[in-house]
N, C-alpha and C positions, 0 to 999 in steps of 0.2 A: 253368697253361696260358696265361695272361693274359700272364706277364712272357715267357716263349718266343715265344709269337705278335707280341709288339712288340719283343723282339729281333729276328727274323727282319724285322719290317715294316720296321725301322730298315735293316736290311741293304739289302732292296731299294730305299727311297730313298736309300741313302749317305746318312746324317745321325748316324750315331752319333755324339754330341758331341765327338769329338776329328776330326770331320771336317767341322766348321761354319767355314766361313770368316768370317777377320777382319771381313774387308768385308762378309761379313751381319748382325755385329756392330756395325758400326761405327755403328749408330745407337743414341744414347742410351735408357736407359728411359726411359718415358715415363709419365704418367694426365692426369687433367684439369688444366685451365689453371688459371695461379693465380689467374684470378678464380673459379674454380670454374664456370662455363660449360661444359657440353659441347658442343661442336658434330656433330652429325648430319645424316648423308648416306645418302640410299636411293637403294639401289639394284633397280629392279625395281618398277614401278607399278599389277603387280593386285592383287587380292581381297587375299591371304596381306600384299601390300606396303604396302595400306594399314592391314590391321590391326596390322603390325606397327611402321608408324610414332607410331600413333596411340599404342601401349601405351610405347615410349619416350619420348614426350611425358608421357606421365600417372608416371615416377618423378620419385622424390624429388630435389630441387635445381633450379638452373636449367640449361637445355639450350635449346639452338637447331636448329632445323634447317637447315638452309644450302647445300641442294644434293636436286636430285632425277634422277633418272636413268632412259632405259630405252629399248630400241630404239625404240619407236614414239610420235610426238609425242602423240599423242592420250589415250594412257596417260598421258602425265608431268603435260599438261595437265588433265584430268579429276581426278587425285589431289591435283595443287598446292592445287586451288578447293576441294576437299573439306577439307581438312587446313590450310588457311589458314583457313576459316570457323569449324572448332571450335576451334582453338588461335590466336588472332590475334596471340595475346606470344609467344610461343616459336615464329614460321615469318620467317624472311628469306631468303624466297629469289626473288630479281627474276627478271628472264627470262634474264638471261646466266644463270645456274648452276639453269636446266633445262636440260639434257643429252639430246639423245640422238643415237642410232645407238649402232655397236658398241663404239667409243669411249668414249661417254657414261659410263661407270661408273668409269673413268681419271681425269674433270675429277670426277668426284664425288668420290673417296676424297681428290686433292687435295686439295679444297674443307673437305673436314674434317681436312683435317691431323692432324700426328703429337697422340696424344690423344685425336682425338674419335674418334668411334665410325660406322661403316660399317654400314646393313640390308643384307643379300643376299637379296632374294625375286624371283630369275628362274626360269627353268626350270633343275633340277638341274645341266645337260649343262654349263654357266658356272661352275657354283661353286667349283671346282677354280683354273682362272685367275683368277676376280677377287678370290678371299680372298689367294692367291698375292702379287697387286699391292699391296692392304689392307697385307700385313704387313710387305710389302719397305718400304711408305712410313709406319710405326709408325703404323697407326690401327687400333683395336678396329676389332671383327668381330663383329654376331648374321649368324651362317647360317641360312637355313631349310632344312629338308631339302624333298628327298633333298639328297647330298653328292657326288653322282658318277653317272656311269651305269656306268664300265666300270673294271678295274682301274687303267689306266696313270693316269686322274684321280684315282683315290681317293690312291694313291701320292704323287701330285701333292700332294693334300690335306693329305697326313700331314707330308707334309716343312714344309709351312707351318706347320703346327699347331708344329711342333717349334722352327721360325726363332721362334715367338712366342713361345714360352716362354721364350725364347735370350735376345727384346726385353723380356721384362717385358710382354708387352700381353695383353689377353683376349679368348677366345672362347668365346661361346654357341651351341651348335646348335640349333636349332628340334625335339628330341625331346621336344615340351612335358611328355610323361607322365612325365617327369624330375622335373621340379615340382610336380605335383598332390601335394598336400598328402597327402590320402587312400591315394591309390598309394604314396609315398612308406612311410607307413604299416602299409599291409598288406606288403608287400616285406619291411618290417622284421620283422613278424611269420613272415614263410616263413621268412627266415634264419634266427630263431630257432627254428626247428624246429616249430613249434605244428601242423602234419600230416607232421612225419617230413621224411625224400627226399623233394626233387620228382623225380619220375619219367618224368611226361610231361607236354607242354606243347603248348597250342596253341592260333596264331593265326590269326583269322578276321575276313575285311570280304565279305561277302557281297552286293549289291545291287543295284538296277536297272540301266541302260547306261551306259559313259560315252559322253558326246555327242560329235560330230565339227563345226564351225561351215564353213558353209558358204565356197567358194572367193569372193572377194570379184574383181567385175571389173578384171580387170588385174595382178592380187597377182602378185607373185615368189613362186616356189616357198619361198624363203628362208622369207620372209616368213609365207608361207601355215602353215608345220611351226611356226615358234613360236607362232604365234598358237595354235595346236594342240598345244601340247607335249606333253598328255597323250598321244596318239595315237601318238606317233613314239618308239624306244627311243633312239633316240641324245639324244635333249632328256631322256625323263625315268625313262628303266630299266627299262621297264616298269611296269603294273600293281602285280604281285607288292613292285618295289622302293620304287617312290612311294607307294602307297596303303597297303601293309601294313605301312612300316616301321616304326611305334608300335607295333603288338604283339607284330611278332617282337622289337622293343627289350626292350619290358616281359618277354616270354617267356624273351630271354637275360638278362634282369635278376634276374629269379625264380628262375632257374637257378642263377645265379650264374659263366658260363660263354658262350662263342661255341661252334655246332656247328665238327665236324674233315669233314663230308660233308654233300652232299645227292643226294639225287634225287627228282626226280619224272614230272610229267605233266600238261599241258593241252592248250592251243590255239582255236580259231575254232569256234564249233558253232553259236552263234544270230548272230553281228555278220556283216552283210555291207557295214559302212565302207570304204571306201579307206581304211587305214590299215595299222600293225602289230601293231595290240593283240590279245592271246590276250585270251577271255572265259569262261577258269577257268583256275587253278592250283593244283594239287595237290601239295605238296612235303615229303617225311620227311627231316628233319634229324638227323643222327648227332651225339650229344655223345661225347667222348674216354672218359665213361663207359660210355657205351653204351646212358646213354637218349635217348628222345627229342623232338622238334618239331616239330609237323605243320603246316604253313600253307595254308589254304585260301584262295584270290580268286578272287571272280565277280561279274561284272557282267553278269546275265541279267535277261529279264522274266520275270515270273511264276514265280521260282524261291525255295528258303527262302533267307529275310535272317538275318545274323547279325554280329554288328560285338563283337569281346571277345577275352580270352587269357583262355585257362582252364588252370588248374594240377593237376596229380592231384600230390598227395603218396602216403605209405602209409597215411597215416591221412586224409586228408579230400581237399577239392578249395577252390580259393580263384576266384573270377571274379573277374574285374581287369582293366584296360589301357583302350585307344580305348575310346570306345562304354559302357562301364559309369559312369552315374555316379555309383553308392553301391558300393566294391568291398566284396566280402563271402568270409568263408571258413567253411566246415561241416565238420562234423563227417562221416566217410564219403564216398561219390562221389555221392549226389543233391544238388542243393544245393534243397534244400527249408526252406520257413522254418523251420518246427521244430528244422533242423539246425544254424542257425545258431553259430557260439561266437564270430566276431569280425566285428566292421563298425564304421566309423567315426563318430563323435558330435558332432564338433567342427563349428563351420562350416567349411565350402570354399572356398578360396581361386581367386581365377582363374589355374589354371596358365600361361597364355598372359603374362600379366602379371608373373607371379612368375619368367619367365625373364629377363624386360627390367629388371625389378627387382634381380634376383643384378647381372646384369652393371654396371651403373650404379653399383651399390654398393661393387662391387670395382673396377672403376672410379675411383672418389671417393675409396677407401681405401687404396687400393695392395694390395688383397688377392689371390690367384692364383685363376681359373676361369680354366682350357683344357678343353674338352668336345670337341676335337677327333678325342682317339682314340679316342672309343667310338661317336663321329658316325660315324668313319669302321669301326671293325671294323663297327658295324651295317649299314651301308649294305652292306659285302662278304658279308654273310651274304644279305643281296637278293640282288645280282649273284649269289652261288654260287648259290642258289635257281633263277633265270632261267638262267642258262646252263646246270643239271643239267636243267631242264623243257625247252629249247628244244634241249638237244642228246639229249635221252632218256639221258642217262649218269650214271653216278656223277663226282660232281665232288668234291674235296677242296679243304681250305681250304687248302693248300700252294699246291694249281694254281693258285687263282683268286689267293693274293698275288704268284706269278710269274708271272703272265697278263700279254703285252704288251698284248695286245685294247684298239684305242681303238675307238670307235663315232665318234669326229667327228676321226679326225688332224685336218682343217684348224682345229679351235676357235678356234685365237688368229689366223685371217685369215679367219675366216668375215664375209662381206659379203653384202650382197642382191641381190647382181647376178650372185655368183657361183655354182655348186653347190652343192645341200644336201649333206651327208652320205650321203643316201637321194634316189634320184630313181625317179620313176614312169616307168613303158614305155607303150607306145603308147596301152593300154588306161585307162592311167591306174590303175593297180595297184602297190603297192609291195610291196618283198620282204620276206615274212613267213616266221618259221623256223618248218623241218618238221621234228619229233622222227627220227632215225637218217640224215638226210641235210644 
């Protein structure tokens, strides 16, 4: 199913290799400098940006960071001071190469030239163009997810993924549960049959609200939606694609397999935000076998929590994925201690760290990591998910790879002066989708 599906994907970006132009070629391979220095450039300066600068800093050899980025000065500033303080040998970055506006992520990838390596930690709706720029000018690439919010980006996505493979360069997605040492592990055990078929599968993030920050005096619209990303689909896919994408990853991981359908059902019952966020999602995933994957999201008050992928085989049941941190698999469908027959002994490792780790490595060695098409079929398996709930239909995984659907056509001249994507009406209300209309 795997090679049909990325033949088809190829079809749709026009990239099957005898259709790569010269001149996307035309830049040499590349890895680290002969002094062996990498230079590293972030792009993207919250929460997710700073951890993931930090954990670059902390592999093996020397590296610099040489460039920081991100639409809003206050961010670039705030992370510089943080990230200079703990690492004071490995940060040169004066004030010309903080970066920002929408530009800003352009003088960054420069700034690390062909070789060093590029963070992507903005809001998903970006990552599509600026890995795009990353590859065209030979510089590694960690992604964080999400990958995309809508088909025509993810497509966008793939076709880069493929130009790098073309350059010799690498990329890491931010699917950390890729890494975890443990997961890793138990996976290996489902392949191996140790409960039979897996049968049914499902992933779950269950929990309080997500928050909305309030309108700050004066803000651009523009402005107002990123700051908010979560909030708005066109910055981050929804819920469903942002938030669950680790355990529907882990879910088709365990599988061994991407669903061919979805459908489901959510929408609005406790949030009354100005925003677009549904605050549940209910989605049955069709695998080409005919089993299937359930995904539940909710963010309510005073509702049951539940954060995990759980696995039914024929013979037992495995917990695994986000949210679990000792995965365990039993004997039968309770998973009760007693039932136990496999769980992991070793210490654990920090997945977050063992991705910046891979890449740096191969990096240094000239060795191949592109994680870009599993970043991107997962991400499509979100989109199918959200588009089956938000149009109430059955959606197939054909539709959603031939879907022109952009949620931001203007992306690559989005300004703050200009239109969002999504604009509120008088009321100050923005358009949220209704299942059958």
């Amino acid at each position: 199913m795997k090679t049909t599906t990325r033949r088809d994907f190829l079809k749709q970006t026009g990239i099957i290799t005898a259709g790569i132009s010269a001149a996307a070629l035309a830049v040499p391979k590349v890895h680290a400098a002969e002094d062996n220095t990498i230079k590293v450039a972030l792009v993207g300066c919250g929460g997710r940006g700073g951890g993931a600068v930090m954990q670059a800093l902390s592999t093996a050899g020397p590296k610099k960071l040489v460039a920081v980025a991100d639409v809003f000065d206050y961010k670039v500033n705030g992370l510089y001071k943080g990230v200079a303080e703990q690492f004071p040998k490995d940060v040169d970055v004066p004030a010309e190469r903080r970066f920002t506006g929408f530009d800003a992520y352009k003088h960054a990838v420069d700034a690390a030239g062909p070789g060093g390596v590029v963070l992507f930690a903005t809001a998903p709706a970006f990552r599509p163009l600026h890995v795009e720029y990353a590859v065209e000018k030979g510089v590694n690439v960690f992604m964080e997810k999400s990958f995309g919010t809508d088909p025509a980006g993810v497509r966008r996505l793939m076709k880069a993924g493929e130009l790098a493979k073309a350059k010799n360069l690498k990329i890491v997605g931010g699917l950390m549960s890729r890494h975890k040492t443990s997961l890793e592990a138990a996976v290996e055990q489902l392949h191996s049959g140790i409960i039979g078929e897996r049968i049914t599968c499902w992933a779950y993030r269950e929990h309080g609200p997500v928050g909305l920050g309030k309108r700050q005096e004066g803000e651009k619209e523009v402005a107002y939606q990123i700051r908010n990303y979560s909030n708005f689909t066109w910055l981050n896919g929804s819920f469903l694609l942002d938030w669950l994408i680790h355990n529907l990853d882990v879910c088709c991981w365990a599988k061994g397999a991407y669903p061919v359908s979805a459908q489901g059902m959510g929408g609005r019952q406790q949030r009354k935000e100005k925003d677009q966020l549904f605050d549940h999602y209910a989605v049955e995933y069709t695998f080409a076998d005919g089993t299937r994957l359930f995904a539940q999201g909710r963010h309510q008050n005073n509702t049951w929590g539940c954060f995990q992928s759980t696995i039914h085989g024929e013979k037992g049941v495995a917990i695994i994925g986000e949210g679990v941190a000792n995965p365990k698999i039993y004997k039968g469908w309770n998973p009760k201690p007693e039932n136990v027959i496999w769980e992991y002994k070793e210490k654990e490792k920090d997945q977050y760290q063992i991705e910046h780790d891979v890449l740096f490595d191969c990096i240094r060695n000239d060795k191949p990591v592109n994680e870009t098409e599993r970043c991107c079929f997962t991400a499509l398996t979100g989109i199918m998910g959200r588009v089956a709930t938000e149009t109430g239909r059955t959606i197939t995984w054909d539709e959603v790879l031939k879907s022109e659907e952009s949620l931001a056509p203007n992306i690559d001249t989005l300004s703050f002066d200009g239109p969002a994507p999504v604009m509120p009406n008088e009321n100050g209300d923005y358009p949220v989708a209704v299942p059958g209309t």
